[in-house]
C-alpha angles and dihedrals in degrees: 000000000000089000082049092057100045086043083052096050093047090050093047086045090044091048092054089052107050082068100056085069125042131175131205149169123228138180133162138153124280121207106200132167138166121247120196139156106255115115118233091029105119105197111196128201111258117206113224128151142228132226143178156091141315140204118184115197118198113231104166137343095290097014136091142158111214120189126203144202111199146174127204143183117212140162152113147264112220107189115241099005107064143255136307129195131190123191113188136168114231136191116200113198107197133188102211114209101180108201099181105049108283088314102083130025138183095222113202123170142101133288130227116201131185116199098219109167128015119195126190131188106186110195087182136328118226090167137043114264 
């Protein structure tokens, strides 16, 4: 009996942990563009995604820091002269207040982000870039 109770209490101990650290996977699309001030360059969104991993560590009752490793793809379209991509890695670091149990959050924080490739397609060049 007494081996039943202490398994029961390390399983109970064990249980309250697993939800102090959770991990997770995201992704989504990213719509990106340049903006500058020559006239006649027309830049256009590019649409690129993200994609990494979570981890969500429980701080309070209603407060977490979660986190991330991501990839994304950005970039822009300027018309005429050619494309331009951007791939990064990016580590989001977010206080998580939840507001409505653990179903909905308000996420505030910085970003890092690491430029690790750069890609041009130049059409043609009437200006110096």
């Amino acid at each position: 009996m007494k081996k039943l109770l202490i398994l029961l209490l390390i399983c109970a101990s064990a249980s309250s942990q697993a939800q102090l650290v959770r991990f997770g996977l995201k992704g989504g699309a990213n719509f990106s563009s340049f903006n500058g001030g020559v006239d006649g360059i027309d830049y256009k969104a590019k649409t690129g995604f993200h994609a990494g991993a979570l981890v969500e560590l429980k701080l309070l009752e209603n407060v977490a820091l979660q986190p991330e490793l991501l990839y994304s793809s950005q970039g822009a379209d300027v018309e005429g002269i050619g494309d331009f991509n951007l791939d990064y890695i990016s580590v989001p670091v977010l206080a998580k207040f939840y507001v409505v149990s653990d179903k909905l959050s308000i996420d505030v924080g910085p970003q890092f982000s690491f430029l690790i490739d750069d890609t041009k397609k130049v059409f043609s060049c009437p200006i110096i870039l």
